[in-house]
C-alpha positions in Angstrom: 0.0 0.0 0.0 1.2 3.2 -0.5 0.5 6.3 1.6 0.5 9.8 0.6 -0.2 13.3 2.6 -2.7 16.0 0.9 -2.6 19.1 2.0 -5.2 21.5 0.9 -5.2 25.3 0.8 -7.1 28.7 -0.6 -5.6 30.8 -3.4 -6.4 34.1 -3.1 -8.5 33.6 -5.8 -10.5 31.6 -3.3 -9.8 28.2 -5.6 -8.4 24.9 -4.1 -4.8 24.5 -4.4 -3.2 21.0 -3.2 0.3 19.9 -2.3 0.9 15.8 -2.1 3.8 14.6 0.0 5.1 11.4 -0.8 6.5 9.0 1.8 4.9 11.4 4.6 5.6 10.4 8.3 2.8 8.3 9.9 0.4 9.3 12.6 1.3 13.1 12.3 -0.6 15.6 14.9 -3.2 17.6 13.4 -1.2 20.6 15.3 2.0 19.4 13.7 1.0 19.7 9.8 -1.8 22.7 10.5 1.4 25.1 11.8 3.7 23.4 8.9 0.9 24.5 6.8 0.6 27.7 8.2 4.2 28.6 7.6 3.8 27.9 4.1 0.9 30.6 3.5 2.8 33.2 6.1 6.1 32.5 3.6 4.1 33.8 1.0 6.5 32.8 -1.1 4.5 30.9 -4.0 2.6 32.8 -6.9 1.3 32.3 -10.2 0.3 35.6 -12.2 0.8 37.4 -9.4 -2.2 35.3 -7.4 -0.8 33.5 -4.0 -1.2 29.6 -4.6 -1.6 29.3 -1.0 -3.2 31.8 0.6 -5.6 29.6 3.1 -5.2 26.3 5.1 -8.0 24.2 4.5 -7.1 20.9 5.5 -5.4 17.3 5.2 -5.9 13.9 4.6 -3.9 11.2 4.4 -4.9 8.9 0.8 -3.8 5.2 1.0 -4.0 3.4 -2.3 -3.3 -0.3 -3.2 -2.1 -2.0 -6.2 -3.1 -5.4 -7.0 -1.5 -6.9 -9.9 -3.5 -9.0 -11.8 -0.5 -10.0 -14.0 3.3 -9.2 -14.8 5.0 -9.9 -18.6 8.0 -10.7 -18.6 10.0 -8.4 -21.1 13.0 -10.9 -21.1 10.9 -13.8 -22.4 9.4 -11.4 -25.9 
């Protein structure tokens, strides 16, 4: 299974702007990631056209996803 972190902010256009962590650290505190957040937005150091990407916390969640292989090929064997 793999595990992933989605953090979700405001622009200042009031749209929804995401970051995904990869390989987060498990069980985090929701005080932990809300101030990590927050340090973001008060960085203010992303834009796009002159609109801040993350201008807003919002939230996060973590997103577990599973693979199941139904079959592998073999590219040796072609």
């Amino acid at each position: 299974m793999k595990k992933v972190l989605k953090l979700k902010f405001k622009t200042a256009e009031g749209k929804t702007s995401m970051i995904t962590v990869r390989y987060p650290k498990q069980d985090l505190s929701s005080e932990t990631v809300k101030s990590a957040m927050q340090k973001i937005v008060d960085a203010a150091a992303f834009e796009k056209d002159g609109v801040a990407i993350y201008a807003k916390v919002v939230g996060a969640e973590y997103y577990t996803t599973q693979t199941d292989d139904i079959f592998a090929s073999d590219a040796k064997a072609e």
